[in-house]
KOLZALO-679133 format. One record per atom (N, C-alpha, C): x, y, z. Coordinates in steps of 0.001 Angstrom, whole numbers, plus 524288, in hexadecimal, padded with zeros to 5 digits. Layout:
! residues N
XYZ ...
END
This chain:
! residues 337
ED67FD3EBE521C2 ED6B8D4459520DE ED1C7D464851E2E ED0B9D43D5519F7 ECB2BD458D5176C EC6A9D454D519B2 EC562D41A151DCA EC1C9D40FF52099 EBFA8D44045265F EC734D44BB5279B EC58AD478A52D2B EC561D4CDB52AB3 ECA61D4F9652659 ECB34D54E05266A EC60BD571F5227B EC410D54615208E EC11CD54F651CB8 EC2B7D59E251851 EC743D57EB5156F EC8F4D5BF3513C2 EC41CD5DC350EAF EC484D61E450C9F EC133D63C7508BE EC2E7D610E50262 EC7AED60645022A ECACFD5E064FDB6 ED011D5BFF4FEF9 ED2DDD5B184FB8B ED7AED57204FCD6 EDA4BD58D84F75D EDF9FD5B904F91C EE35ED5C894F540 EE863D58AE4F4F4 EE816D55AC4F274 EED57D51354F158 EED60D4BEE4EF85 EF127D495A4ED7E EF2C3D47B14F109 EF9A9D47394EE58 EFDE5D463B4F0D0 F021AD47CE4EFE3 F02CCD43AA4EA37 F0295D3EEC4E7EA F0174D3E104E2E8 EFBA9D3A344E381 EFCC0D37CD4DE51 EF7ECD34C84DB66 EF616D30204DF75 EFA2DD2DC24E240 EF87FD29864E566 EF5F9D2C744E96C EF828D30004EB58 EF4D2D31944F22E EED4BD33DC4ED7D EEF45D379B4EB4C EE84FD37654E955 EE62DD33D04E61B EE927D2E4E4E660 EE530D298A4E4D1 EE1B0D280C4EA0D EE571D29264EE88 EE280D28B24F32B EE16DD2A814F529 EE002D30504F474 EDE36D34884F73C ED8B7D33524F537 ED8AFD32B04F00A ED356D32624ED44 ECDF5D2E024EE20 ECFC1D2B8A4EFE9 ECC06D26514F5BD EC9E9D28294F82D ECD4BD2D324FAC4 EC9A0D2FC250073 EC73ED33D94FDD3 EC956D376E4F90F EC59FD3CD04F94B EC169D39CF4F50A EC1C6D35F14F316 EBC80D323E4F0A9 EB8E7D31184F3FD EBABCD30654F959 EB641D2DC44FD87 EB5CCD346D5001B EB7E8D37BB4FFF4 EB632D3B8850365 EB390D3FDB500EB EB5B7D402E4FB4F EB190D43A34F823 EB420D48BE4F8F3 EBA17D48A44F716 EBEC5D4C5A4F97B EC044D4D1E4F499 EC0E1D523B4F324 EC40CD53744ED3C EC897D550E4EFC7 ECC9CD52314EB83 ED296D4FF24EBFE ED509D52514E738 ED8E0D55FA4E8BD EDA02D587E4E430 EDF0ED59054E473 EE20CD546C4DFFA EE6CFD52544DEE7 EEBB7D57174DC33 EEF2DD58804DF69 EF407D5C544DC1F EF70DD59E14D8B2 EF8B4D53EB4DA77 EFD11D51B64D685 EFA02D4C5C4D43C EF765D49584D6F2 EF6F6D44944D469 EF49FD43F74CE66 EF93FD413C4CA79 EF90FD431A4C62D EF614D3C0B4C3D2 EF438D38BD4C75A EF368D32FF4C5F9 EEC00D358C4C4B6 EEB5CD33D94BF5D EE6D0D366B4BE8E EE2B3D313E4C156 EE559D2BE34C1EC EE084D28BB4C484 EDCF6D2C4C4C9A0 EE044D303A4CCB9 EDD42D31124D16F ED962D35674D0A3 ED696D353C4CA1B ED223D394E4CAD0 ECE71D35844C700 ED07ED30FE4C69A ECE20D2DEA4C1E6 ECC68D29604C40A ECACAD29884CA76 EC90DD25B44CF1F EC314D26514CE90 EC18ED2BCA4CE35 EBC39D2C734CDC2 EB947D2DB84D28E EBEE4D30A54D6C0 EBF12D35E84D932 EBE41D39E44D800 EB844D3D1D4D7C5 EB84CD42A24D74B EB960D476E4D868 EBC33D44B14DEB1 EBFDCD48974E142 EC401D4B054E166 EC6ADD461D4DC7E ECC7AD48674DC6C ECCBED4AC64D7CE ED09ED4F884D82F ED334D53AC4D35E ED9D8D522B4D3AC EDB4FD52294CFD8 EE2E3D52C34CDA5 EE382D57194CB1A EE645D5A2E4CC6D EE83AD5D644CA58 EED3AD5CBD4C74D EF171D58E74C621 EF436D57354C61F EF2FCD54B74BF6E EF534D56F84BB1E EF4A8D54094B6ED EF60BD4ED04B712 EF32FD4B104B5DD EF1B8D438E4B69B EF890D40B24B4AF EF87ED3E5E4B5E0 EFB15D3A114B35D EFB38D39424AE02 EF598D39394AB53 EF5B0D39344A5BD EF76DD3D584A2AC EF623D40624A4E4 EF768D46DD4A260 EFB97D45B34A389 F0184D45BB4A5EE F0688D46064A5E8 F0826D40BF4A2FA F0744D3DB04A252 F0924D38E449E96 F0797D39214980E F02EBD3BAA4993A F0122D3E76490E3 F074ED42A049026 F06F2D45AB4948D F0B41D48B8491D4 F10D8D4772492A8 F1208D431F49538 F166BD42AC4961F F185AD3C6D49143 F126DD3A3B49054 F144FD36C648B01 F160CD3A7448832 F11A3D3F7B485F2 F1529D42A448086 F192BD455948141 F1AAFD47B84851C F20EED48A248742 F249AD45CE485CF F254FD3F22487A3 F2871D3C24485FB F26A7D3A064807E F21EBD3A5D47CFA F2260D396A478CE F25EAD3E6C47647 F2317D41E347655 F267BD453047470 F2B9AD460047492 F2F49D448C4791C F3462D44594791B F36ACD402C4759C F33C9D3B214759B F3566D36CE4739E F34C6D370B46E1B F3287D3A9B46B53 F33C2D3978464C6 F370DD3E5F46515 F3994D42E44693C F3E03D44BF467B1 F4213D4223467BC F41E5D3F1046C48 F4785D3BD746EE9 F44C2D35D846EC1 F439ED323E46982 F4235D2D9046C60 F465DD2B3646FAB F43D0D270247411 F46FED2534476AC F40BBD216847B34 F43F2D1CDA47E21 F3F2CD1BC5481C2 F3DB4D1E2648737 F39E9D1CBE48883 F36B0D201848DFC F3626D19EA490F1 F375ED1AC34965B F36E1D1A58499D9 F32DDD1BAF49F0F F2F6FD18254A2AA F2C6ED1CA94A52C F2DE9D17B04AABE F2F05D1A9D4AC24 F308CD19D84B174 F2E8CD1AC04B6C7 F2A2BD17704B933 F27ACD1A614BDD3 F27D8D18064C321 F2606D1A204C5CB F25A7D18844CBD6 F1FD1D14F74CBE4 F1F7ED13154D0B0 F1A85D0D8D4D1A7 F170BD0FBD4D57A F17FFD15874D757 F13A8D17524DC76 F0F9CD1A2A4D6E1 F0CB3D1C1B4D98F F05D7D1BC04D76B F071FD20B64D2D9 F073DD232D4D5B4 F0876D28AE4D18F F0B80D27664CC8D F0FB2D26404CD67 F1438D23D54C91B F0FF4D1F774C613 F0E84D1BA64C848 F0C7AD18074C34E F074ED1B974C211 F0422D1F9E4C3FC EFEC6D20CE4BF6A F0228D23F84BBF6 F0719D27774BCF0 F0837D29504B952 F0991D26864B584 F0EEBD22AC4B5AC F1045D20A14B18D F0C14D1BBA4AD5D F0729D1BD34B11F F049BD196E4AEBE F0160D1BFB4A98B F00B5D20E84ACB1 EFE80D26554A839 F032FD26FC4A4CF F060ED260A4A43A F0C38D27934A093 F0B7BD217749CC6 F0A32D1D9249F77 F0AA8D19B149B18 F05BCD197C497DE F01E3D1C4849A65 EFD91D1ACB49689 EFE20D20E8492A0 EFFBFD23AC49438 F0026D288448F53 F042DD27AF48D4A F086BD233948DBD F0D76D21AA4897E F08E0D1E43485F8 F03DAD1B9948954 F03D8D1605485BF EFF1CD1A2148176 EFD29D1C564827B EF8C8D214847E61 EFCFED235E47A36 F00B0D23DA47B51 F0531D2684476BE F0749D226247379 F04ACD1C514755D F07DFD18AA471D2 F0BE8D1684473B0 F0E94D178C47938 F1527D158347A98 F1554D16EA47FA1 F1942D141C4828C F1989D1271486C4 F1FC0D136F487EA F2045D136148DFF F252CD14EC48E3A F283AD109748D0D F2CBCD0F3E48C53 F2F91D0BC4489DB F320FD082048DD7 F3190D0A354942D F3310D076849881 F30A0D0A3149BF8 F2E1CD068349EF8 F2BBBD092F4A404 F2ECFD062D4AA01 F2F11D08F94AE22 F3214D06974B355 F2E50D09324B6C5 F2CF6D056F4BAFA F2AF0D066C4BEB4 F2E90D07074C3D3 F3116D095E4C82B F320AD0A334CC0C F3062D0B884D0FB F2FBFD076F4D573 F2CD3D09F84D956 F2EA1D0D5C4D9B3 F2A0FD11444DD01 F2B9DD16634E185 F2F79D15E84E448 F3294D19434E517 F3787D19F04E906 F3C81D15824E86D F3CB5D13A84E41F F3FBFD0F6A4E2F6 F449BD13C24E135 F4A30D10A64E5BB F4EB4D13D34E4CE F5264D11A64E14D F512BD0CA24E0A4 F5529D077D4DD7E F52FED08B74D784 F5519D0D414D3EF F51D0D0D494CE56 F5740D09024CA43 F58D8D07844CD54 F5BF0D03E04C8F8 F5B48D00A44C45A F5685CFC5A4C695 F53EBCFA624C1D6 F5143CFEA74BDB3 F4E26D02134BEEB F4BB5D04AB4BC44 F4E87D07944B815 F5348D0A6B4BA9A F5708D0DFF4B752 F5B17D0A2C4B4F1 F5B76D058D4B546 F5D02D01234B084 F59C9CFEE64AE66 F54F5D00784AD73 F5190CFE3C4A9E4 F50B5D03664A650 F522ED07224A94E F502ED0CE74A571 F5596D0E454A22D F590BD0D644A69A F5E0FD0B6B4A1C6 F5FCAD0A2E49D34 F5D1DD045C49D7C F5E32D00DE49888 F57B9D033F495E4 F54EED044F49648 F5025D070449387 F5480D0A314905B F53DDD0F7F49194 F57D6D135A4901D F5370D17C948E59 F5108D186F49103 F4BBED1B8548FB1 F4CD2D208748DFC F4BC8D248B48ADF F4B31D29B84898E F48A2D2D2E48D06 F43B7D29E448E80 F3FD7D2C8549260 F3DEAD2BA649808 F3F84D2C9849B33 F3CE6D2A2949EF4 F3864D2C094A385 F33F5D292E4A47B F3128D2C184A75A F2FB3D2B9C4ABDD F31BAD2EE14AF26 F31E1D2BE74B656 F2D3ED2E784B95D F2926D2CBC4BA9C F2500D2CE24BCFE F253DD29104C1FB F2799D2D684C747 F26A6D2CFF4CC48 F25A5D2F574D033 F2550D2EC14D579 F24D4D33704D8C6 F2AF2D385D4D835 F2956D3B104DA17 F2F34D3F8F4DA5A F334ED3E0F4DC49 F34DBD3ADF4DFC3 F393CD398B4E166 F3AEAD34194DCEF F3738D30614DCD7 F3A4AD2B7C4D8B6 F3A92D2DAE4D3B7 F37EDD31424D20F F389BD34454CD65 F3E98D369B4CE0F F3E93D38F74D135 F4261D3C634D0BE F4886D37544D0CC F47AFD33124D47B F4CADD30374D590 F4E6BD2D694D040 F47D4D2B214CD80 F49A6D29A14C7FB F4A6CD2CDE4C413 F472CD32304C396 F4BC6D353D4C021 F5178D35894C192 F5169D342F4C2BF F5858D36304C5A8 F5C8BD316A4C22A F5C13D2D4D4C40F F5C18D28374C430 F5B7AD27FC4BE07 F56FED29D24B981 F5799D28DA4B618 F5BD3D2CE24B25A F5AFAD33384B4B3 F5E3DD34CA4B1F5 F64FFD33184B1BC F6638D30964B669 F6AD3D2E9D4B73E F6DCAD2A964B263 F6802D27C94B28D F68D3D209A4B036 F6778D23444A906 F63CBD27F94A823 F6301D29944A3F3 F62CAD2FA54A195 F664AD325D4A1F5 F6879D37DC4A219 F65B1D38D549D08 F62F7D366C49A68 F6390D385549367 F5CF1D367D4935B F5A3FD33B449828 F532BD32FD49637 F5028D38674988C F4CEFD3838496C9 F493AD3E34497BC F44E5D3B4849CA2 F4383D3DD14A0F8 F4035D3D034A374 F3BE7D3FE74A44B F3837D3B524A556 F323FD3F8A4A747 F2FEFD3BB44AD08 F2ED3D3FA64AFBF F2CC4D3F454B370 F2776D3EED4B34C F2552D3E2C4B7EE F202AD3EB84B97B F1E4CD41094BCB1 F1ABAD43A24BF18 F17CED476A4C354 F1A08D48B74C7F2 F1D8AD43614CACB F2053D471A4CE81 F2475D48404CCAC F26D5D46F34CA0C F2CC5D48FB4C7D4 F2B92D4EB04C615 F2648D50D44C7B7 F266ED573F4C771 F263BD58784CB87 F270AD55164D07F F2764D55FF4D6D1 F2A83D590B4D930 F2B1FD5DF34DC6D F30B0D60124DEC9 F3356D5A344DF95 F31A9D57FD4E23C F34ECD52A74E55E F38CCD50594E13A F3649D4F594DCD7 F3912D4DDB4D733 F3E62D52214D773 F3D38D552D4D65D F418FD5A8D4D3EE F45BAD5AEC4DA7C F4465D5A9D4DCC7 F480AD57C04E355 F4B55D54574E155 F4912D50B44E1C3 F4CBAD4A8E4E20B F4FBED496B4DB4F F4CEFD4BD24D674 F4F03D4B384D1F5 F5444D4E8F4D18B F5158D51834D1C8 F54E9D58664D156 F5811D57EC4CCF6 F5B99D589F4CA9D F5DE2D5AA64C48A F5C21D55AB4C0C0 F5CE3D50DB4C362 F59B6D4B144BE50 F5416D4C454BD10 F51C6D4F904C198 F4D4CD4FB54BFBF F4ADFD53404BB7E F4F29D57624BB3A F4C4BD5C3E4B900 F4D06D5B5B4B28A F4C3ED57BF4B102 F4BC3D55724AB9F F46F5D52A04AA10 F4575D51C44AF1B F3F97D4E024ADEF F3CADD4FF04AD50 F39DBD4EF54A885 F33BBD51524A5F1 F3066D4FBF4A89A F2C94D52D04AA74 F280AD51CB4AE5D F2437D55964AD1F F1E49D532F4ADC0 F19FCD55024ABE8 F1779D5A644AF4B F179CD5D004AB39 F15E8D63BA4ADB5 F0FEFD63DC4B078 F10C3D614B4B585 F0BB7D616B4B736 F0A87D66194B974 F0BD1D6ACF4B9A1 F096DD70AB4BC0F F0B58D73464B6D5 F0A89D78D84B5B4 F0BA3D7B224B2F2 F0B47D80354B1E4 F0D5DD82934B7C2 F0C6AD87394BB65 F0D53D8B674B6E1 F0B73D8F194B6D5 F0C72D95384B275 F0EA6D97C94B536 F1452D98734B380 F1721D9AA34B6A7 F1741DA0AB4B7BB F1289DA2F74B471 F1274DA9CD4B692 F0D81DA96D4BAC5 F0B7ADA55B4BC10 F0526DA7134BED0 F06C6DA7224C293 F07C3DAC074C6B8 F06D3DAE394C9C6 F0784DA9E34CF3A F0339DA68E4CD9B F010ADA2BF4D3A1 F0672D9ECD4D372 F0632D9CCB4CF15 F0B42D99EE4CF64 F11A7D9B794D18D F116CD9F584CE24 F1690DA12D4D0EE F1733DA3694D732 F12B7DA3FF4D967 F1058DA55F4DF5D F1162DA0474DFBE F0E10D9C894DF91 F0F27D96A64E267 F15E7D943F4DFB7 F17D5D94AB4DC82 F1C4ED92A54DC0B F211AD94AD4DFF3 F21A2D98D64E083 F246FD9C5E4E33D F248BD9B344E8C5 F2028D9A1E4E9F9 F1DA7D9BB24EF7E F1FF3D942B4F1FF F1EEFD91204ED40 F1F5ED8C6F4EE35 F2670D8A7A4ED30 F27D3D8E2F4EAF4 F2D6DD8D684EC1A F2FD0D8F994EE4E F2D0FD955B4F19B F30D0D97E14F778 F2F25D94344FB30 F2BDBD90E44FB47 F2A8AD8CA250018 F2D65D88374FFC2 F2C58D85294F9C8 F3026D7FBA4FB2A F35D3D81504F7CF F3712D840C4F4D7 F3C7BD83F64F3D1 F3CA4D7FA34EDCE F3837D80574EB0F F3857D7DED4E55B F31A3D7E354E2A1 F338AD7E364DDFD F2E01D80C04DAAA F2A56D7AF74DAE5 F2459D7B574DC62 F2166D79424DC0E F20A0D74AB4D71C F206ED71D24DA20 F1F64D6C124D5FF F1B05D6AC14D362 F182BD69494D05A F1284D67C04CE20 F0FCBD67444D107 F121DD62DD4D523 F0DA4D61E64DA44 F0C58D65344DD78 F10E9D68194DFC7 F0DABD6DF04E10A F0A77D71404DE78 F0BA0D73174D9E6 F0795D75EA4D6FC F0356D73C74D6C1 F015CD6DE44D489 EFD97D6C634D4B0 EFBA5D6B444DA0C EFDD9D6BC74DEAF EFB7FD6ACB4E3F9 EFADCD716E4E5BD EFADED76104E488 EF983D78BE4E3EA EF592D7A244E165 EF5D6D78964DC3E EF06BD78BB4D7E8 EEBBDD78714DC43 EED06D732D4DC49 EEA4AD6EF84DE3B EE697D71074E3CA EE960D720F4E686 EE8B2D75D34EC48 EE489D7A214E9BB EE5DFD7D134E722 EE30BD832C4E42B EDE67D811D4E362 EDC80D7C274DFF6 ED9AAD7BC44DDCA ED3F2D79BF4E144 ED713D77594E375 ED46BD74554E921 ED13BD79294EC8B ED6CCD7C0E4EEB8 ED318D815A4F214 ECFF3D84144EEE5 ECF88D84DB4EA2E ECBC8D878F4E53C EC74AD84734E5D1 EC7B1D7F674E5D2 EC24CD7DD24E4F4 EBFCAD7C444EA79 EC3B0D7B684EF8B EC172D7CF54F47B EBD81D81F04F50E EC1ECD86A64F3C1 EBDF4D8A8B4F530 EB9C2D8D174F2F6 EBB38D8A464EBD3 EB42ED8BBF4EA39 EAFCBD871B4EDC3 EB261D81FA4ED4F EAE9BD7F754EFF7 EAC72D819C4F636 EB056D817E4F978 EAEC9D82644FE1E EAE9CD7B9E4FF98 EAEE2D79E5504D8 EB015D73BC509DA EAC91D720E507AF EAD0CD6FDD50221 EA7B4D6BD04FFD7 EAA4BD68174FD2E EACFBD63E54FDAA EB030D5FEB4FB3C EAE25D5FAC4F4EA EA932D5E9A4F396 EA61CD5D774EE24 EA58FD62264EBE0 EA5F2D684E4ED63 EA5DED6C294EA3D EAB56D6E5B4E82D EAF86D6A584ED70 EB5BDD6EE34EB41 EB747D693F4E60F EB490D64DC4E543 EB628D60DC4E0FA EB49ED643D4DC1C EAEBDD653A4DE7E EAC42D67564D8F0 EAFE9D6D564D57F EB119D6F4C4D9F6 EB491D74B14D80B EB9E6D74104D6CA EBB66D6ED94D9E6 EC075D6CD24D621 EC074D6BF44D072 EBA6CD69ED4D139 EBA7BD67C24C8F3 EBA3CD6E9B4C6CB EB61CD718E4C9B8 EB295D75474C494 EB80AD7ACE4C5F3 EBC3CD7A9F4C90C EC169D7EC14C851 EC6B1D7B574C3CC EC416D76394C38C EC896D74F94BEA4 EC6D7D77C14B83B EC81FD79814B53B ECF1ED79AD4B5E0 ED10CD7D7D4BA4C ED5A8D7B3D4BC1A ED6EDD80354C106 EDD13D81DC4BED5 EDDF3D85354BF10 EE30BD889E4BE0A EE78ED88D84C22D EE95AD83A44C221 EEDF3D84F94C658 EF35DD85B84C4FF EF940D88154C90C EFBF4D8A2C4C7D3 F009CD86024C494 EFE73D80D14C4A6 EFFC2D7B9E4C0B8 EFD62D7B4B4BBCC EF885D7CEF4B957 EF589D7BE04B77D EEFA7D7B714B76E EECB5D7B2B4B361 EE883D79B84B4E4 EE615D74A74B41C EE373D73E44B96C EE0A2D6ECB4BAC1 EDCA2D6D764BA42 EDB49D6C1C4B629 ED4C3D6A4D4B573 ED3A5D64B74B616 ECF59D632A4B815 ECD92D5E544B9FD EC9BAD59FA4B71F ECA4ED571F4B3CC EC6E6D53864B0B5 EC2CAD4FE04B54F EBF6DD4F954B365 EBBA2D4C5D4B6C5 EBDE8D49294BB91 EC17CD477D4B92B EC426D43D34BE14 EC5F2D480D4C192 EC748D4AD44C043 ECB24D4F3A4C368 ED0B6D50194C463 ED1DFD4DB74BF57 ED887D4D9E4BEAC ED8E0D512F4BB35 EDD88D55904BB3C EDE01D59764B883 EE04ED580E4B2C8 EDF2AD584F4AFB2 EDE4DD577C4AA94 EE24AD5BE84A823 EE648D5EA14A9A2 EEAB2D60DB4A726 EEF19D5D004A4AC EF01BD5FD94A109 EF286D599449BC0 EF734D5D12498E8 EF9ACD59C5495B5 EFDF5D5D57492BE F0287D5ED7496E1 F0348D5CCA49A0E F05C5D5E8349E33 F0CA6D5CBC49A8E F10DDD61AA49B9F F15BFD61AC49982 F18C8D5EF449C42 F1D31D5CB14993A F2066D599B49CBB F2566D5EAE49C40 F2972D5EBB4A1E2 F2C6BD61D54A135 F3060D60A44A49D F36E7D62C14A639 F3AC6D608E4A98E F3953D62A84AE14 F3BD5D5E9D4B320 F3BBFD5FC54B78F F3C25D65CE4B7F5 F4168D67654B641 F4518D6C0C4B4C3 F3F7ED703A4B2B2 F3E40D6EAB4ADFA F39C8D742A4ACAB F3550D74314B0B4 F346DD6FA84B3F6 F305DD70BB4B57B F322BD74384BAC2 F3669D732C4BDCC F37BDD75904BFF0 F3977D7C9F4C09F F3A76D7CA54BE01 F3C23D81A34BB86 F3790D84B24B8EF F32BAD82DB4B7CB F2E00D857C4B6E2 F2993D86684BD2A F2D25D82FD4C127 F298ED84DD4C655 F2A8FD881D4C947 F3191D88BD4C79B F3518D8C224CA5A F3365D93D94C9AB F34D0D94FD4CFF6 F31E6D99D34CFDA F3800D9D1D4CB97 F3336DA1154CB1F F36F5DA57B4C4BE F351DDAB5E4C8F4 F376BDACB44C60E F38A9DB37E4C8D8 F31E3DB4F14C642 F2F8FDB8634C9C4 F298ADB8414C931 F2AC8DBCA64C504 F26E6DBE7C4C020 F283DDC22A4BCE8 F2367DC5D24BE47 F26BCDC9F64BE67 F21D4DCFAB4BF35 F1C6DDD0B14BD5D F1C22DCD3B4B993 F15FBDCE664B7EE F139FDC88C4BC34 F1524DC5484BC9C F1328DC0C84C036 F1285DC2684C4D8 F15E6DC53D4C823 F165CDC9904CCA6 F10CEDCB954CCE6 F0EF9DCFDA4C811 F0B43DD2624C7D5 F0698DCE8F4C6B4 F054FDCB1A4C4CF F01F5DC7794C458 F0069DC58D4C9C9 F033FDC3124CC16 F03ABDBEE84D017 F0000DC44B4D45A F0117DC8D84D49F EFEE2DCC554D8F2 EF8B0DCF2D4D659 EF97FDCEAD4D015 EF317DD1BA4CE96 EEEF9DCE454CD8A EF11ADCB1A4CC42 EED1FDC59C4CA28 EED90DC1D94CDFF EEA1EDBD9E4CF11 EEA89DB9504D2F5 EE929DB6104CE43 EED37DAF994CF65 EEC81DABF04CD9A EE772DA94F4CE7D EE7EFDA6AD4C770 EE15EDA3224C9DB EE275D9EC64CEE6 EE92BD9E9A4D00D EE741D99E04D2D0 EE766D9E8D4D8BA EE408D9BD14DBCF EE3D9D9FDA4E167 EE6B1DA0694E4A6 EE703DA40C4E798 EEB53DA4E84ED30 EE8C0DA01B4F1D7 EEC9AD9FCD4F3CD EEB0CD9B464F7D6 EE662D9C894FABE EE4BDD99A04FD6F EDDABD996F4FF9D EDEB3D97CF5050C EDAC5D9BCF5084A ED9AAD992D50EC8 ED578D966750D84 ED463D910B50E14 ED070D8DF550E69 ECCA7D8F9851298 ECF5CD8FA851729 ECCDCD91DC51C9C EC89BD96B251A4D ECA27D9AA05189B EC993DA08D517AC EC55DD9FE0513F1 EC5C6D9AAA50F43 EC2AFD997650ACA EBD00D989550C7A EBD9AD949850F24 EB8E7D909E51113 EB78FD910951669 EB975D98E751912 EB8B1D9AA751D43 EB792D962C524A9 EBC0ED936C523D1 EBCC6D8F19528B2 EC0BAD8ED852AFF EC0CBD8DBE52FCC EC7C2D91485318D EC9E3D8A0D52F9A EC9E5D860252ECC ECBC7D810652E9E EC948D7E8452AE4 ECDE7D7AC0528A5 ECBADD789F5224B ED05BD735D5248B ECC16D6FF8522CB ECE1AD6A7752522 ED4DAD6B77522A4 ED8A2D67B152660 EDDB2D678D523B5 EDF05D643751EB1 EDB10D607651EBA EDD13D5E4151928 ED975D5E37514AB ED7C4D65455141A ED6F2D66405113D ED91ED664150AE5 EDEE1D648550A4F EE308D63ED5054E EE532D603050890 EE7D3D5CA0505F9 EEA09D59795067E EEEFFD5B5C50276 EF2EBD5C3450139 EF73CD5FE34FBCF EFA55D5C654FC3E EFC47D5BC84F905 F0077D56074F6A0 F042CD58F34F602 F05BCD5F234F50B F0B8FD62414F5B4 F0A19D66804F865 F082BD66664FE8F F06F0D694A502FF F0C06D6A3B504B7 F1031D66F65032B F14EDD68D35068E F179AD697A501E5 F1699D6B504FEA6 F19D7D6DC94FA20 F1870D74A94F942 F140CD76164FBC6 F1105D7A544FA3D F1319D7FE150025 F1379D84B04FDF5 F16CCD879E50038 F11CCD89795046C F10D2D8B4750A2B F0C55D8BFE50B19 F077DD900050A38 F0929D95E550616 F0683D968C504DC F01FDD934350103 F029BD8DD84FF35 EFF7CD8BB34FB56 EFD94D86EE4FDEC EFF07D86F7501ED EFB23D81D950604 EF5ACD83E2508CA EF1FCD819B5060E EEC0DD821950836 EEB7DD81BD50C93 
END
């Protein structure tokens, strides 16, 4: 695809493993690759200048999710548990979670590994059993996340859980549904709920799919904005839209803002831990209020109205794999490039 379509850039990849290997080819092709979710900070720390994350790292969600559970634990002492999956994503996270337990001095008190897609959790939930943990922390994809929350609230009605990055997934809040909406999970977007653009894209994105936008959409939106911004100051020059990726950070998107450290991983920190339940209920569309009405029509948001590329860079055809979008089929079609 990169070779024949010669795309101008490359938006994705759906997590951390596909842009460990996306990042091989836009290294040999000299392709800026600009990541919505992958939160494994190794894939900007290769010594690829092409790739950007928008996606606060791995480390940044394990600093704040040690003082979360420290903090709970001298209200309620009791032990922690961290519990993860063995595919790629799951171990850089929990690997970033043990080294910001081991900087605080302490470690979780039992750790379990579980392959991916493993339906037999028997051993595991009799070892977490006789543990008898206070805390537990399940870091997996959205569906084994969701089957072992389930599974643990059953076996442990009375431990507090925290999740990890996809357990802020629609797919998660699907398959969990009421076990889940207790699990603390890291506030990776942090949309303002009067700006105008947001409540336009939230709305718009829940008369299309029928539920409020997940992190990964927002940030694959960000992500998208930021990309066509620095397309069209650059103009079809692969090495000038990198350079305008660095010199438009910080960029203001309807998640947050994303600024880029040398490596080009966005460097947003302090990130809150909060329930399935609040987080949900803070994406959910609200009756628009009359002065937002009047805003949304006199003022235009900094972030922009959608863009003809064609119309931009005056060409009736722009190669097709120009984006590559890791939640292209999550996005309503006014917001597909």
């Amino acid at each position: 695809m990169v070779y024949e379509e010669q795309p101008l850039a490359l938006l994705g990849s759906v997590d951390s493993a596909s842009t460990h290997l996306a990042e091989q080819v836009v290294a040999k092709a000299n392709l800026p690759l600009v990541s919505p979710v992958a939160t494994d900070r190794t894939a900007t720390l290769a010594g690829v200048p092409w790739i950007f994350a928008c996606a606060p790292s791995d480390d940044a969600i394990a600093d704040a999710l040690v003082e979360a559970v420290r903090t709970e634990r001298r209200e309620s002492p009791g032990r922690c548990a961290l519990v993860h999956a063995t595919d790629h994503a799951s171990r850089m996270t929990a690997s970033a979670i043990r080294r910001a337990f081991s900087r605080s001095g302490w470690l979780p008190d039992y750790q379990f590994q579980v392959p991916p897609g493993a339906r037999d959790l028997t051993r595991p939930l009799a070892a977490l059993l006789e543990a008898g943990p206070a805390v537990v922390i399940v870091i997996a994809g959205a569906e084994d996340a969701a089957r072992w929350v389930t599974a643990v609230q059953i076996a442990l009605p009375e431990a507090r859980l925290y999740g990890g990055p996809e357990a802020g997934r629609h797919r998660f809040r699907e398959l969990a549904g009421a076990a889940g909406e207790t699990v603390r999970l890291p506030e990776l977007v942090r949309p303002d709920p009067d700006d105008p653009a947001w409540v336009r894209f939230r709305d718009e994105f829940v008369a299309a799919r029928g539920h409020p936008p997940d992190h990964a959409a927002v940030l694959t939106y960000d992500a998208t904005r930021l990309l066509i911004e620095a397309i069209r100051r650059a103009g079809p020059n692969r090495a000038r839209i990198r350079e305008c990726l660095i010199q438009l950070s910080p960029w203001r998107g309807l998640g947050g803002e994303i600024c880029f450290d040398r490596t080009g991983q966005n460097t947003r920190a302090g990130l809150r831990w909060v329930t399935a339940a609040e987080q949900r209920r803070a994406a959910a569309p609200r009756r628009r209020r009359k002065a937002a009405l009047n805003r949304s029509h006199s003022k235009r948001s900094a972030t922009p109205e959608a863009l003809d590329l064609r119309a931009a860079f005056g060409v009736r055809r722009l190669p097709a794999a120009l984006f590559v979008s890791p939640a292209s089929h999550s996005f309503p079609e006014p917001f597909r490039p």
